[in-house]
PDB file with SEQRES, HELIX, SHEET and CRYST1 records, atoms N, CA, C and O in Angstrom:
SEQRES   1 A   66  UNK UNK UNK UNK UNK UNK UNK UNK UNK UNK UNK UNK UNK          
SEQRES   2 A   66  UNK UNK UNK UNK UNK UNK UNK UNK UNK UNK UNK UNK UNK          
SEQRES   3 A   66  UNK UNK UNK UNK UNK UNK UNK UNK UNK UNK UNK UNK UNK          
SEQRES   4 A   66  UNK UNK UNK UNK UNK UNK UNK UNK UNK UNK UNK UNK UNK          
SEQRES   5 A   66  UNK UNK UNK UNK UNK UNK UNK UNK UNK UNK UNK UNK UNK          
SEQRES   6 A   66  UNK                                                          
HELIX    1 AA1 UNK A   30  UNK A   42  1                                  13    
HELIX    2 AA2 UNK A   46  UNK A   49  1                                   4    
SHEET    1 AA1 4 UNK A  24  UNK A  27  0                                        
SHEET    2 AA1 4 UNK A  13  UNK A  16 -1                                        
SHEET    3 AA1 4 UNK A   2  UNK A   7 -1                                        
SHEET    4 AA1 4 UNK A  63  UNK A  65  1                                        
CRYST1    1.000    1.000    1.000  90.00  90.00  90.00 P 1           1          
ATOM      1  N   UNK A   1       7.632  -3.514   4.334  1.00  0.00           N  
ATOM      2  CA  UNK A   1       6.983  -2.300   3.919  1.00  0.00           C  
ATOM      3  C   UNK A   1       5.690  -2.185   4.723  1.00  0.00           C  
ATOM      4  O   UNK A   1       4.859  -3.094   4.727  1.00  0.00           O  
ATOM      5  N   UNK A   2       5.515  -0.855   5.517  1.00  0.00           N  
ATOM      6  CA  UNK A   2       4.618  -1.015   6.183  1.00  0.00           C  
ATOM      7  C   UNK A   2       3.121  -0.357   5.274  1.00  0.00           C  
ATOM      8  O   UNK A   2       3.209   0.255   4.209  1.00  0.00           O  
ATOM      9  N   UNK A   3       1.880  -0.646   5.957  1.00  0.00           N  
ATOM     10  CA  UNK A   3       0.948  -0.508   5.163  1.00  0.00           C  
ATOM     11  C   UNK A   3       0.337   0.173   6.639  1.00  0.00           C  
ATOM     12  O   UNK A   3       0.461  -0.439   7.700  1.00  0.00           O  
ATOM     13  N   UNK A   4      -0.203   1.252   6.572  1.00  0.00           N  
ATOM     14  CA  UNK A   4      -1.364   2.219   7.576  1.00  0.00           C  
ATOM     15  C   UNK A   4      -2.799   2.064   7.056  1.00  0.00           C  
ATOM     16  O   UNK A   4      -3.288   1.803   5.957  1.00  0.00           O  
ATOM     17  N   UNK A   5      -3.149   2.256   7.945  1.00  0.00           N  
ATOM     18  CA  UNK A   5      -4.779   1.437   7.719  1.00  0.00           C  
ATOM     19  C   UNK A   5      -5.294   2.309   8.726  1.00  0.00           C  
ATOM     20  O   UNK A   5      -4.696   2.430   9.795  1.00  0.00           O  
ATOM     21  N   UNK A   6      -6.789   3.182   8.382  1.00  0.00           N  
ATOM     22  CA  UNK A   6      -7.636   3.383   9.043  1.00  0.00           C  
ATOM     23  C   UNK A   6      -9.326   3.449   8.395  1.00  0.00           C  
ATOM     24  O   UNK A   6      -9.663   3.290   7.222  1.00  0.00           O  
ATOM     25  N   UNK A   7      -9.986   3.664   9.292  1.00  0.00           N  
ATOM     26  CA  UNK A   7     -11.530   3.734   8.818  1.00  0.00           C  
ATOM     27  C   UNK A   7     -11.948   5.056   8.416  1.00  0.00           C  
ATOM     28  O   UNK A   7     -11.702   5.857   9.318  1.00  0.00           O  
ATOM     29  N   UNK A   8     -12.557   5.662   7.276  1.00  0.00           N  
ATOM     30  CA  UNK A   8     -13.001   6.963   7.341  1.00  0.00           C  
ATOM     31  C   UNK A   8     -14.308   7.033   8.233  1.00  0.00           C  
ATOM     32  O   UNK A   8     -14.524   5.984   8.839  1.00  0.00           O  
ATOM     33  N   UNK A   9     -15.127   7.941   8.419  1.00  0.00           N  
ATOM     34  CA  UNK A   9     -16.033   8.576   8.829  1.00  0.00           C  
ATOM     35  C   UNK A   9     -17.148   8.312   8.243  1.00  0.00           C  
ATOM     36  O   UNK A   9     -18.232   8.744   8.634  1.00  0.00           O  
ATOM     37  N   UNK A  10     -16.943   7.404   7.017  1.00  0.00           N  
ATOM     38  CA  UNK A  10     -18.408   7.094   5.848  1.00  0.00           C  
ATOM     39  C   UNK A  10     -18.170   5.485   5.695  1.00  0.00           C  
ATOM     40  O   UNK A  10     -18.748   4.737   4.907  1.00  0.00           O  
ATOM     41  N   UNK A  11     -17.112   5.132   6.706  1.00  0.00           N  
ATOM     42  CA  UNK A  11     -17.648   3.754   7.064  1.00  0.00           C  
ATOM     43  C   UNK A  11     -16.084   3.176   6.024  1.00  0.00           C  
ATOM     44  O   UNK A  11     -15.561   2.251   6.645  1.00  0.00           O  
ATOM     45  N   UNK A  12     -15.503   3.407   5.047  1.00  0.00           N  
ATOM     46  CA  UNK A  12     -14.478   2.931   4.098  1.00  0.00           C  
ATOM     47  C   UNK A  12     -13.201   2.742   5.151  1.00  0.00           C  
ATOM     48  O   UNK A  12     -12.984   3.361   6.192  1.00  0.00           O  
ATOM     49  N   UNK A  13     -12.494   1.767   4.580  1.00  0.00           N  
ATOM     50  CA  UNK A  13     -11.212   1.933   4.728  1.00  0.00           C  
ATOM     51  C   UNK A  13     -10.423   2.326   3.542  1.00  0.00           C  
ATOM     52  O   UNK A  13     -10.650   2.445   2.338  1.00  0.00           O  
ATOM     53  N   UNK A  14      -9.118   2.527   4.561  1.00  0.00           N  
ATOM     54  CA  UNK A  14      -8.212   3.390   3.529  1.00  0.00           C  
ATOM     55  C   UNK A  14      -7.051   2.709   4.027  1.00  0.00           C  
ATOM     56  O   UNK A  14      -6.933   2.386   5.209  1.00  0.00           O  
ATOM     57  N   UNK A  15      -6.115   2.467   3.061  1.00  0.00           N  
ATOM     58  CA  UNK A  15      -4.790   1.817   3.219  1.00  0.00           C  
ATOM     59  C   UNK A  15      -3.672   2.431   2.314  1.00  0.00           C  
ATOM     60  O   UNK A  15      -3.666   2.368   1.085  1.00  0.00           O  
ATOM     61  N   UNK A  16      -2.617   3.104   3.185  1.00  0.00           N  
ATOM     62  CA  UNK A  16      -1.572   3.548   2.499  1.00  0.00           C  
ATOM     63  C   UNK A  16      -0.253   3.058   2.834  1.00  0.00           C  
ATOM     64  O   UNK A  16      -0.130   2.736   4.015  1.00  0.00           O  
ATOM     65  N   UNK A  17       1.010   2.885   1.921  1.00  0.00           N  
ATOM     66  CA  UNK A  17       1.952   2.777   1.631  1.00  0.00           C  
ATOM     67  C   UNK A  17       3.182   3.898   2.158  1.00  0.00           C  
ATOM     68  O   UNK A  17       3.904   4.425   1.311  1.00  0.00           O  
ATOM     69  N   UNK A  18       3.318   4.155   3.379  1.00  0.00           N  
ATOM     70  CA  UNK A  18       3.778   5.525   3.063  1.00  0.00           C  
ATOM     71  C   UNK A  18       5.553   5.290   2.123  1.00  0.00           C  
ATOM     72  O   UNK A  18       6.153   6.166   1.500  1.00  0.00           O  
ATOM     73  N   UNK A  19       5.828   4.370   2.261  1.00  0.00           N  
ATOM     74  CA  UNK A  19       7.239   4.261   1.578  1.00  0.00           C  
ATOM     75  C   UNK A  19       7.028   4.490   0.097  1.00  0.00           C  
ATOM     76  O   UNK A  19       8.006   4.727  -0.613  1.00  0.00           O  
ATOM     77  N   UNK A  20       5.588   4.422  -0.501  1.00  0.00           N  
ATOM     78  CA  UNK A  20       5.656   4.688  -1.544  1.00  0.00           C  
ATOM     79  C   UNK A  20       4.713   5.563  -2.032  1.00  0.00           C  
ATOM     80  O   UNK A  20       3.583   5.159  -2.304  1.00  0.00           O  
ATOM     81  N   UNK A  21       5.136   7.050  -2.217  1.00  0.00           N  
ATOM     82  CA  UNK A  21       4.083   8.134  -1.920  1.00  0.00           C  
ATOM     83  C   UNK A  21       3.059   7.988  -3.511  1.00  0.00           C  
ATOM     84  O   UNK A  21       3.398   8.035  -4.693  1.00  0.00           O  
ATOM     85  N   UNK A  22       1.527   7.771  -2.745  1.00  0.00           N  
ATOM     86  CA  UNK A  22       0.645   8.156  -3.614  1.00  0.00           C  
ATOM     87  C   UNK A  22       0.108   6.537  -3.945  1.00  0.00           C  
ATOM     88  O   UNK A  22      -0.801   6.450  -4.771  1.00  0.00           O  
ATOM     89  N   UNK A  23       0.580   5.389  -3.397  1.00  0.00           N  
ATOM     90  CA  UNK A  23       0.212   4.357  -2.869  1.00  0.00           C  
ATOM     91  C   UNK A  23      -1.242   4.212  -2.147  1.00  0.00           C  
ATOM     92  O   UNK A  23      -0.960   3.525  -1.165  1.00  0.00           O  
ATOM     93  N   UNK A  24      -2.226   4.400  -2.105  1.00  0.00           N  
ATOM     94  CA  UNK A  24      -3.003   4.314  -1.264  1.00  0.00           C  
ATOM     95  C   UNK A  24      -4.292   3.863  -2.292  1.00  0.00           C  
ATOM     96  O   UNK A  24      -4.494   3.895  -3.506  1.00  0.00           O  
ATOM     97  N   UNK A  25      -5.141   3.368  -0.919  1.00  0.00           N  
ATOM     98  CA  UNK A  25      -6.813   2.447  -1.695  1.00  0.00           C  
ATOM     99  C   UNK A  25      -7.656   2.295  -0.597  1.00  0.00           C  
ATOM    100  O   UNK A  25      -7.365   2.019   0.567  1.00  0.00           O  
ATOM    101  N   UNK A  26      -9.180   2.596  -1.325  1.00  0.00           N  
ATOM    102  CA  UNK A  26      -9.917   2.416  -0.838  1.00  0.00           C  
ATOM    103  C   UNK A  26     -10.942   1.129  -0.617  1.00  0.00           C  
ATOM    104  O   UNK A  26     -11.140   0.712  -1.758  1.00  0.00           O  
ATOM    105  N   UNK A  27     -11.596   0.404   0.203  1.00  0.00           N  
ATOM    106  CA  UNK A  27     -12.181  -1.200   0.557  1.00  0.00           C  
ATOM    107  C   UNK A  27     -13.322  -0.597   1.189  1.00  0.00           C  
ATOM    108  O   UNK A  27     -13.417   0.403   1.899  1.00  0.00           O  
ATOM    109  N   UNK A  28     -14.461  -1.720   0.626  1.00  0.00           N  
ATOM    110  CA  UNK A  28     -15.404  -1.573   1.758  1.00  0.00           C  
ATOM    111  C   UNK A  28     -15.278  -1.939   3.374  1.00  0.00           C  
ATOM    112  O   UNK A  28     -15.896  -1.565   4.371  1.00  0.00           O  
ATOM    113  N   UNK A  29     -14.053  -2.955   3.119  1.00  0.00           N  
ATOM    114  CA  UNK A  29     -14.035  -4.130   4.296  1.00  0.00           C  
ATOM    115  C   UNK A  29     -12.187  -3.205   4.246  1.00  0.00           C  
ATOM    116  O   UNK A  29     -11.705  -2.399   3.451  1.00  0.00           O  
ATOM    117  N   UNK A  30     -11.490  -4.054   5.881  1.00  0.00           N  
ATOM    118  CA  UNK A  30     -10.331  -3.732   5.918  1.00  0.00           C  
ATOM    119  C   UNK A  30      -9.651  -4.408   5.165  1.00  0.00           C  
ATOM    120  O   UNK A  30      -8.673  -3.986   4.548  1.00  0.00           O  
ATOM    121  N   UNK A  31     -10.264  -5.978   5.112  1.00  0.00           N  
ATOM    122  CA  UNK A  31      -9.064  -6.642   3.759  1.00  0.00           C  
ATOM    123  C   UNK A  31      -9.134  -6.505   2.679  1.00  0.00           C  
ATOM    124  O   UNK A  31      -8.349  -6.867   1.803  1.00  0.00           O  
ATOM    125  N   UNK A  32     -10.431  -5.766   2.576  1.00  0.00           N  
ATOM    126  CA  UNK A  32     -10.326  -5.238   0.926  1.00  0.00           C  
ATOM    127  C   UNK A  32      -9.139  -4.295   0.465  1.00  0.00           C  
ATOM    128  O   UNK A  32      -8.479  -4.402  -0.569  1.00  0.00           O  
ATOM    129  N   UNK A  33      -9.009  -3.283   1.535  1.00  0.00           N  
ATOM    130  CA  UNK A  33      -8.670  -2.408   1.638  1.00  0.00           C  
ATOM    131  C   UNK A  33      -6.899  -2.586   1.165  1.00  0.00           C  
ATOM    132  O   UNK A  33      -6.332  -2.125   0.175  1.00  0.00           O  
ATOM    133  N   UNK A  34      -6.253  -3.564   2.473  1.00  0.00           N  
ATOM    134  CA  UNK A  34      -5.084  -4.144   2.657  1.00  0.00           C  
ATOM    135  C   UNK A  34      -5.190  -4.794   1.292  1.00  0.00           C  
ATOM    136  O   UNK A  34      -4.220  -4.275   0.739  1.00  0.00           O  
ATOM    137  N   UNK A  35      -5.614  -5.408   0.601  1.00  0.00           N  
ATOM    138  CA  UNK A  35      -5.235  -6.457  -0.921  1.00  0.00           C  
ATOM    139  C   UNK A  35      -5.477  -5.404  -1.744  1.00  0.00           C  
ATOM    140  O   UNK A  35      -4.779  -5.756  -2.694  1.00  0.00           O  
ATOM    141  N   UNK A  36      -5.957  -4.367  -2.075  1.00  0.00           N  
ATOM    142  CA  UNK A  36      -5.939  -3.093  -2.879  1.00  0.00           C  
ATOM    143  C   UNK A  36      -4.344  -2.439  -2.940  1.00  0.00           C  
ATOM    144  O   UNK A  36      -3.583  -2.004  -3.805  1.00  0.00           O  
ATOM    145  N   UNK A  37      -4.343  -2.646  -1.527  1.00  0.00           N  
ATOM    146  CA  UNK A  37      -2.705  -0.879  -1.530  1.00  0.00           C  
ATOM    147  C   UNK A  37      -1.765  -2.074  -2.053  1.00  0.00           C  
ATOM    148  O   UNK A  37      -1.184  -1.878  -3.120  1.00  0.00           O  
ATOM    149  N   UNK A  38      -1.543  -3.460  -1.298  1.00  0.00           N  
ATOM    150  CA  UNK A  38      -1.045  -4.101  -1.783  1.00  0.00           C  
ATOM    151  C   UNK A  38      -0.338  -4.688  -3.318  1.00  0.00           C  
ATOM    152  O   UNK A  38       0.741  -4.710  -3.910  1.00  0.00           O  
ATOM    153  N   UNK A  39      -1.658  -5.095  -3.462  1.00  0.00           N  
ATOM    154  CA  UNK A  39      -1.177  -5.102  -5.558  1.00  0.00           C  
ATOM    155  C   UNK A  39      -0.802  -3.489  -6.152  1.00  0.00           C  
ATOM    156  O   UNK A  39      -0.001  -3.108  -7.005  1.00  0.00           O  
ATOM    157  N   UNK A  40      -1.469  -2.992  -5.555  1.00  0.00           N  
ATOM    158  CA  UNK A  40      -0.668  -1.898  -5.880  1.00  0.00           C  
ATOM    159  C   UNK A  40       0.447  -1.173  -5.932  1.00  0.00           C  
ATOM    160  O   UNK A  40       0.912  -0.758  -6.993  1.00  0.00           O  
ATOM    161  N   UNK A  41       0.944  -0.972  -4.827  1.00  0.00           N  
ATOM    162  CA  UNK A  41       2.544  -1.034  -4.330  1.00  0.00           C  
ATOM    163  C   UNK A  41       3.150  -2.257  -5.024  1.00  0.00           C  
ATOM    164  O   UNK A  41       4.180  -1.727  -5.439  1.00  0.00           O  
ATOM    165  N   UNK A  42       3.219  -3.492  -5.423  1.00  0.00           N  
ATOM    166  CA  UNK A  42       3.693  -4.360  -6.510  1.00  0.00           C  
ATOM    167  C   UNK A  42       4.133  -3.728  -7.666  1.00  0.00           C  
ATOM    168  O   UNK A  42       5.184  -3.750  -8.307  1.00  0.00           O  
ATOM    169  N   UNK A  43       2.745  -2.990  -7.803  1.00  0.00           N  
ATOM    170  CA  UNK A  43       3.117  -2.367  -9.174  1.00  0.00           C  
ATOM    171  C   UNK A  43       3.344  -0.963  -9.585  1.00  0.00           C  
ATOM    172  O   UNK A  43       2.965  -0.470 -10.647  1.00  0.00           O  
ATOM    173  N   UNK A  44       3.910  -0.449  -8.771  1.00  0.00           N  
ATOM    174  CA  UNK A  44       4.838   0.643  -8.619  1.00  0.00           C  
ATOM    175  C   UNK A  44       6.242   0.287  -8.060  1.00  0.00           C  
ATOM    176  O   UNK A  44       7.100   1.145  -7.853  1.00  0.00           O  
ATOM    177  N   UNK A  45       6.368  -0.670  -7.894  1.00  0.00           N  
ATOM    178  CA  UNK A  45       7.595  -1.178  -7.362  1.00  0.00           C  
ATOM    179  C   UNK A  45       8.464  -1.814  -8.611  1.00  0.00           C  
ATOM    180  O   UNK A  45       9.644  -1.612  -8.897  1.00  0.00           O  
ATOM    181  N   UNK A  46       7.139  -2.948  -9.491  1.00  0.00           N  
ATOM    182  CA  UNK A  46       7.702  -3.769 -10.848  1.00  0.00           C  
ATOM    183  C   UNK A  46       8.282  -2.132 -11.902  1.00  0.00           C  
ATOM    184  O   UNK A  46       9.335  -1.991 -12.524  1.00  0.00           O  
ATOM    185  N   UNK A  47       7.173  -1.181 -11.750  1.00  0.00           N  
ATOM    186  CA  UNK A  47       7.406   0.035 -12.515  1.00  0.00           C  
ATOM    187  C   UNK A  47       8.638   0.744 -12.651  1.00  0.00           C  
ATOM    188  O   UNK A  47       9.313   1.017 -13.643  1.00  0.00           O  
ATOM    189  N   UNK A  48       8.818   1.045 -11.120  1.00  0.00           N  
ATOM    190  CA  UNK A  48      10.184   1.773 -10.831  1.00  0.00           C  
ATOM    191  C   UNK A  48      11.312   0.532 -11.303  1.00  0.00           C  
ATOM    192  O   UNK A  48      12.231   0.950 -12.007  1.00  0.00           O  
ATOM    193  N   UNK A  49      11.325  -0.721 -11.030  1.00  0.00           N  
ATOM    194  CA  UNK A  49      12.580  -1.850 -11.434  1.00  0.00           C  
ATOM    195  C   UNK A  49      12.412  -1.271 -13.201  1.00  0.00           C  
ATOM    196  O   UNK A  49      13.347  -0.632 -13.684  1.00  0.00           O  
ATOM    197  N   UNK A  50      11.597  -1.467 -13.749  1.00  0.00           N  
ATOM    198  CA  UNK A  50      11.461  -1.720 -15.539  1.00  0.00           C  
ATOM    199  C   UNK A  50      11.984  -0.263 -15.752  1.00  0.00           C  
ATOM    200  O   UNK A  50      12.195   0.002 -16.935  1.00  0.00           O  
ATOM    201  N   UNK A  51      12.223   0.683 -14.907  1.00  0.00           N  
ATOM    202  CA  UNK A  51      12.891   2.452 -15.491  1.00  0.00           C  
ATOM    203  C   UNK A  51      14.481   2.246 -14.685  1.00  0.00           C  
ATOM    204  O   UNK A  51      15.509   2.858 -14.977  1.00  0.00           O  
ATOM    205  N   UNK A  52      14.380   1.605 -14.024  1.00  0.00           N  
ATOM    206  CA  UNK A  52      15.788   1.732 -13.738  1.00  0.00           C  
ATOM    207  C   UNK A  52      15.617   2.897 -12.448  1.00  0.00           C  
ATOM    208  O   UNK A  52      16.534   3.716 -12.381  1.00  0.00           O  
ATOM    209  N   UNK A  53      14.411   3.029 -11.341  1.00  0.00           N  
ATOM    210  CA  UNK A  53      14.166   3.987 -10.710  1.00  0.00           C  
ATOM    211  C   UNK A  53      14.449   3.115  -9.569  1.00  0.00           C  
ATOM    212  O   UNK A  53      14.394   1.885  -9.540  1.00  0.00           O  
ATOM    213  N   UNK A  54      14.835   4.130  -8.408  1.00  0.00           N  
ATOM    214  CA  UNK A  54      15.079   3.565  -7.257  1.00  0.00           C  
ATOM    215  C   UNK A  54      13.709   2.746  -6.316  1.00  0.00           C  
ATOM    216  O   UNK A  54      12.525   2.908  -6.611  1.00  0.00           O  
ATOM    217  N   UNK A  55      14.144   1.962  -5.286  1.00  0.00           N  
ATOM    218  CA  UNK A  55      12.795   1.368  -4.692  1.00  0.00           C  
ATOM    219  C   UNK A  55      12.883   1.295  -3.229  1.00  0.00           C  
ATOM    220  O   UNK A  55      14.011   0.872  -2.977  1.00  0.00           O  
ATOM    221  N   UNK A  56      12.311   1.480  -2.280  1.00  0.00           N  
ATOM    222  CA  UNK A  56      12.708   1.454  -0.882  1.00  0.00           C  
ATOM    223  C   UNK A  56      13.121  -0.042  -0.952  1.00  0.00           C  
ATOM    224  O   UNK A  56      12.882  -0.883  -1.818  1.00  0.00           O  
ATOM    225  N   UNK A  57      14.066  -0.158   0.640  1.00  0.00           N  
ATOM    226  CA  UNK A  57      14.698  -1.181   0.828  1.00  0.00           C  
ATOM    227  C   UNK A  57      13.247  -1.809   1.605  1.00  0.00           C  
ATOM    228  O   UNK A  57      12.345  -1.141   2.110  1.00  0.00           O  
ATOM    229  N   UNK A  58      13.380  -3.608   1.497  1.00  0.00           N  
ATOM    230  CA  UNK A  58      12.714  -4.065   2.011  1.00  0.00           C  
ATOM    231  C   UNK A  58      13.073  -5.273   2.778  1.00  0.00           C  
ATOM    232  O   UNK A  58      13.933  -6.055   2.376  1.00  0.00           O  
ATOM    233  N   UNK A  59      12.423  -5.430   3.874  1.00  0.00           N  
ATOM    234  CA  UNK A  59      13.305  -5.778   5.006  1.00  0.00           C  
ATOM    235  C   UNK A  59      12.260  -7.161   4.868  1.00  0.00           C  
ATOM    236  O   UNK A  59      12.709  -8.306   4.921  1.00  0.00           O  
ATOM    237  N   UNK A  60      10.969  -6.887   4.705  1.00  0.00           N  
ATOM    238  CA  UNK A  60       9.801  -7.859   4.805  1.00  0.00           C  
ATOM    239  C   UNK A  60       8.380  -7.507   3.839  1.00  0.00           C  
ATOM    240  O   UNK A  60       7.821  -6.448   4.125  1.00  0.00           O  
ATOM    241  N   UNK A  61       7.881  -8.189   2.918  1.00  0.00           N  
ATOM    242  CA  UNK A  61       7.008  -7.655   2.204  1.00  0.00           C  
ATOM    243  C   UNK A  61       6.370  -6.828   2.559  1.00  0.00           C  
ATOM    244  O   UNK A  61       6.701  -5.702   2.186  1.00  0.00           O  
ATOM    245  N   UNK A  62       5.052  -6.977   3.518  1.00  0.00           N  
ATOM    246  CA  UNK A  62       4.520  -6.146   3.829  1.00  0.00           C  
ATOM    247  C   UNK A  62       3.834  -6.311   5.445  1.00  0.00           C  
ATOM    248  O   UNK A  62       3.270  -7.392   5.618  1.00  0.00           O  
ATOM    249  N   UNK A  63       3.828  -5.441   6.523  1.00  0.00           N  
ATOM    250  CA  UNK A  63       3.598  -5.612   7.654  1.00  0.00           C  
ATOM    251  C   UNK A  63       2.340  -4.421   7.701  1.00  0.00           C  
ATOM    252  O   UNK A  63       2.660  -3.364   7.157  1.00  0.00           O  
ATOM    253  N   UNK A  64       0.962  -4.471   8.283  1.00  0.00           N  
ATOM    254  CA  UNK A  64      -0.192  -4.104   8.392  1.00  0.00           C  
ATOM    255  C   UNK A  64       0.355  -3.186   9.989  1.00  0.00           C  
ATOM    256  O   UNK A  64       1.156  -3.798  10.696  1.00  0.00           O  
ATOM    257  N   UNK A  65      -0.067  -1.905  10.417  1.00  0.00           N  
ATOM    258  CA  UNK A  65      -0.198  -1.494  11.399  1.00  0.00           C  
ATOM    259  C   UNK A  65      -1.642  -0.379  11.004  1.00  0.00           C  
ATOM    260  O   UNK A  65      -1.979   0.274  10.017  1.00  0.00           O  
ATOM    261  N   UNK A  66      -2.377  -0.693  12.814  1.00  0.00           N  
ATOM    262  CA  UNK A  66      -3.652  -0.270  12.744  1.00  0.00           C  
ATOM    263  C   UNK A  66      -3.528   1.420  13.118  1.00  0.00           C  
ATOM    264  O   UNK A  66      -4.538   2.123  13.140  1.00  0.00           O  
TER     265      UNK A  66                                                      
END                                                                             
């Protein structure tokens, strides 16, 4: 699952999920950023398993592109 990562303009990072829309977090630092979307996407993932909702396929937990 890939994770997109960039810097805003006020200095934050931002890290989104796009496989899982509405996934996204804000860090002061980039690894803040990356361990935010992270646990997060976990738990929209544990969410969708406990409803019986579908989940993207995953090939590899999670891979960071800048």
């Amino acid at each position: 699952m890939n994770i997109e990562i960039e810097r805003e303009s006020d200095g934050r990072w931002i890290a989104e999920v796009p496989d899982l829309p509405g996934v996204m977090a804000y860090g002061r630092t980039r690894k803040q950023a990356i361990a935010k979307a992270e646990s997060l996407a976990l738990r929209v993932i544990a969410d969708r398993l406990d409803h019986g909702e579908a989940v993207p396929e995953l090939h590899e937990l999670f891979a960071v592109s800048a």
